[in-house]
C-alpha positions, 0 to 999 in steps of 0.5 A, spaced: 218 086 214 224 087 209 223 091 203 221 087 196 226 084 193 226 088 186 231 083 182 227 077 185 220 074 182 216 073 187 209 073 184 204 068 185 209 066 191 205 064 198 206 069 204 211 065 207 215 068 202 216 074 206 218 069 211 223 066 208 226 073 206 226 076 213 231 069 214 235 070 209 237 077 211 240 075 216 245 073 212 251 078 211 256 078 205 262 080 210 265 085 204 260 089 202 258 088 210 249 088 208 245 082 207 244 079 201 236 081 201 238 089 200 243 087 196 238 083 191 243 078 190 236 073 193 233 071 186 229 066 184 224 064 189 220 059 189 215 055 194 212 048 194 208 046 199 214 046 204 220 045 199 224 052 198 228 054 192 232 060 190 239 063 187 243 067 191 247 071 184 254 075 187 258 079 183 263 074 182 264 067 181 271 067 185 267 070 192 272 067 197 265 067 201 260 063 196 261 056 200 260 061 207 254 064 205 250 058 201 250 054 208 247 059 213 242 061 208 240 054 208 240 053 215 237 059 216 231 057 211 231 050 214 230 052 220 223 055 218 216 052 220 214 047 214 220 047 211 222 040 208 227 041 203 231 047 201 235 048 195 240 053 193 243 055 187 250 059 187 251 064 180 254 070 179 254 077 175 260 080 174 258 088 175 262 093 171 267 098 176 269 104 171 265 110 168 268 112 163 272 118 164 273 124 160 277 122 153 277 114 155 272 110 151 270 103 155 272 097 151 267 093 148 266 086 151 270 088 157 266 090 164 272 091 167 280 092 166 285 091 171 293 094 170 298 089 174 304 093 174 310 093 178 316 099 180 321 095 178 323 089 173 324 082 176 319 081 181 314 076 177 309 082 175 308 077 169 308 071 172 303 074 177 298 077 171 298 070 168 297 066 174 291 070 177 288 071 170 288 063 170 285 063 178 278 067 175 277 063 169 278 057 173 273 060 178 268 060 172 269 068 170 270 070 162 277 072 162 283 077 158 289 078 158 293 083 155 300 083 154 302 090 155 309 090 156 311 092 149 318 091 150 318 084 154 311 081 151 313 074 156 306 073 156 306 068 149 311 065 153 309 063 159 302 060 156 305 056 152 303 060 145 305 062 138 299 065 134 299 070 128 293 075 130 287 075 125 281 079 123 274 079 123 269 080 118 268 086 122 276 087 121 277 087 128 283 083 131 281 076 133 285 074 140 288 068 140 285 063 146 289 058 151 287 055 157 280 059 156 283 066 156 283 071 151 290 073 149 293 078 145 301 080 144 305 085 141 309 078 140 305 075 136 306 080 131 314 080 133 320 074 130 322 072 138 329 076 137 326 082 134 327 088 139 321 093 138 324 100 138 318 105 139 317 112 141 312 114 145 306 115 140 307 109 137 306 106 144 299 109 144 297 107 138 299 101 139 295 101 146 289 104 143 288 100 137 289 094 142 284 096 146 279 098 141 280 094 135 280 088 138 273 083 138 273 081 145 268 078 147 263 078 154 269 079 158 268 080 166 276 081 167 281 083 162 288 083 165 294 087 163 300 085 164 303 093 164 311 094 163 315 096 169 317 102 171 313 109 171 312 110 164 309 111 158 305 105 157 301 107 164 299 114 161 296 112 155 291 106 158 289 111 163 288 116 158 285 110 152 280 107 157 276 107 164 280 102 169 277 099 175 284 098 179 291 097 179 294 091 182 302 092 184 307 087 184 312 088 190 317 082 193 319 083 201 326 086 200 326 094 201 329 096 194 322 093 191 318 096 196 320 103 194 319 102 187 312 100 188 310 106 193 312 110 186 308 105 182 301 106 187 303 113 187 303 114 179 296 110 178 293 115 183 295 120 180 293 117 173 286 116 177 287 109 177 284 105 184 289 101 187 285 094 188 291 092 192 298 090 193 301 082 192 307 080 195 311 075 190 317 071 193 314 072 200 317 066 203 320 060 201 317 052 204 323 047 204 320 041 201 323 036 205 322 039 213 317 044 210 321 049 214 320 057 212 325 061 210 324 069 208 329 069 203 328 077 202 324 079 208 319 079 212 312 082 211 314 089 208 309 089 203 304 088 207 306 094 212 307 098 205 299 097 203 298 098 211 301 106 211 300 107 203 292 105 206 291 100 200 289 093 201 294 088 201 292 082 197 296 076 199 304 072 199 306 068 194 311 063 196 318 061 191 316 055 189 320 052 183 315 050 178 311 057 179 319 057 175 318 052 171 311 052 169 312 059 166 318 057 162 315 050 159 309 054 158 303 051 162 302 056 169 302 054 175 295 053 176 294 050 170 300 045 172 298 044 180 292 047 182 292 043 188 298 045 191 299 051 196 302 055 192 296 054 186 292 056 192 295 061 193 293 064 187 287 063 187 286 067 194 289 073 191 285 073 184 279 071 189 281 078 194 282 082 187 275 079 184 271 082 192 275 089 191 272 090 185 264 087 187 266 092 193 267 098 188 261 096 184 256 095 188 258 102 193 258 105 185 251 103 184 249 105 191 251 111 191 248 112 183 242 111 186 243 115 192 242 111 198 247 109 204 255 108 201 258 101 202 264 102 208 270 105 204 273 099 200 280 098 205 
């Protein structure tokens, strides 16, 4: 008999209930590597006569496996003596990663903050940031971005959007929104030429008021789009608020990869966790012939993220409107969302999103103190 469910309401439940649970163990998240019983995602249930209902809530509405899993659960409960019907409905909860460490404050309206960086410049770390902040809105998460390279603030652009940053009643700044997100920008307070000339503690001031003066609301993910480089942006996040992970950007070709170890190291030795590596650039399909030509190598930033011992998210291909979306203002995934391409986004946001269920739920575990999660790879 399986330990009771204490997410679930199961009272004035018929005995079978505990039938139906002992089926419903059997279904393993292949991330967190335990079944959706002891990890209380199985909420709700309810039996009438032979027809069974319950919701199975996950830790993220981009779980890469959610199709996988409301399946065997209804086969497994179907095929239970005196079943006739069974109804099974997918939600998500966001769980929050970081404690805050010492020094950092959390963000208010923010579960988890995510710095997407890159050693070098011109490997598409923005257009990354944008596109994998998009995936997850579209997936059904509440979703930021911060654009928090303060001296190339692209993300305006690449959204589409000019806005003039207000206050609250609460005098907190009010982000602009577009395609579901919530943006802010040193470059809506900046003309377009206007070159921002900032020493380093106005950079952190910058950053922190940012961060806390700004009236986020009930974010899941906020994403920063960090500048590149190893620099003074990255001290002050880490030193401001508590990051659930860093992503790095890095294209195939060895100059990009060494920069990106360097990135990996700097965020480690800023106790910030590598959620993982995306491969930008990784290949480029001919139209035509749909032949694959790996303009810039093979495979390197996935033996990098192999040695280096962090996960390795995904490639993404070069493809001409990824370009084109990012000038005229309307993202791939809004622009294509059933290209390979917008596809492909969508896996890394989806990979990214697991990554941080695993760190969640492997922190509650080890908080309540019961057996730790296989360490996140």
């Amino acid at each position: 008999m399986p330990p009771p469910n204490p997410h679930g309401k199961l009272e004035k439940l018929p005995m079978n209930s505990e039938a139906v649970l002992q089926a419903l163990s059997a279904v393993m998240d292949p991330d967190l590597r335990r079944d959706i019983v002891s990890l209380g995602f199985v909420k709700n249930l309810t039996i009438d006569g032979g027809a069974v209902a319950f919701d199975i809530e996950l830790t993220t509405p981009a779980c890469p496996v959610k199709d996988l899993l409301k399946a065997q659960a209804e086969d497994l409960v179907r095929a239970l003596p005196g079943v006739t019907s069974v109804a099974v409905t997918m939600t998500a909860q966001v769980r929050s990663v970081s404690a805050p460490e010492k020094g950092a404050t959390p963000i208010p309206g923010a579960k988890n903050v995510i710095a997407v960086g890159a050693g070098k410049g011109g490997v598409g770390k923005t257009t990354v940031a944008v596109n994998l902040a998009l995936a997850l809105a579209k997936a059904g998460s509440r979703v930021g971005i911060l654009d928090g390279d303060i001296y190339g603030p692209n993300v305006p652009i690449m959204l589409g959007i000019q806005a003039q940053l207000e206050t609250d009643g609460s005098n907190k700044i009010r982000p602009a929104e577009k395609f579901g997100l919530q943006i802010v920008s040193i470059g809506f307070m900046t003309k377009d030429e206007a070159p921002v000339i900032w020493r380093g503690p106005m950079l952190h001031s910058a950053i922190r008021q940012f961060f806390h003066d700004v009236a986020w609301t009930d974010l899941d993910y906020l994403i920063i789009d960090m500048p590149p480089g190893t620099g003074d942006v990255a001290l002050s996040l880490a030193q401001t608020v508590p990051v659930a992970g860093s992503i790095v950007v890095t294209t195939p070709q060895q100059v990009s990869l060494a920069d990106s170890r360097r990135a990996i190291r700097m965020y480690e030795k800023l106790n910030i966790p590598a959620l993982g590596v995306v491969e930008n650039m990784s290949y480029y399909e001919c139209p035509s012939c749909h032949h694959e030509a790996n303009i810039f190598g093979h495979g390197g930033g996935e033996t990098m993220a192999e040695q280096m011992g962090v996960p390795f998210l995904g490639r993404l291909p070069i493809y001409e409107p990824i370009r084109v979306g990012s000038d005229v203002g309307i993202p791939l995934v809004i622009a294509e969302p059933a290209s390979g391409a917008a596809q492909a986004f969508s896996s890394v946001a989806s990979q990214m999103a697991a990554q941080i269920s695993m760190r969640a739920i492997r922190n509650e575990m080890e908080h309540k103190g019961k057996i730790p999660l296989t360490p996140v790879r």
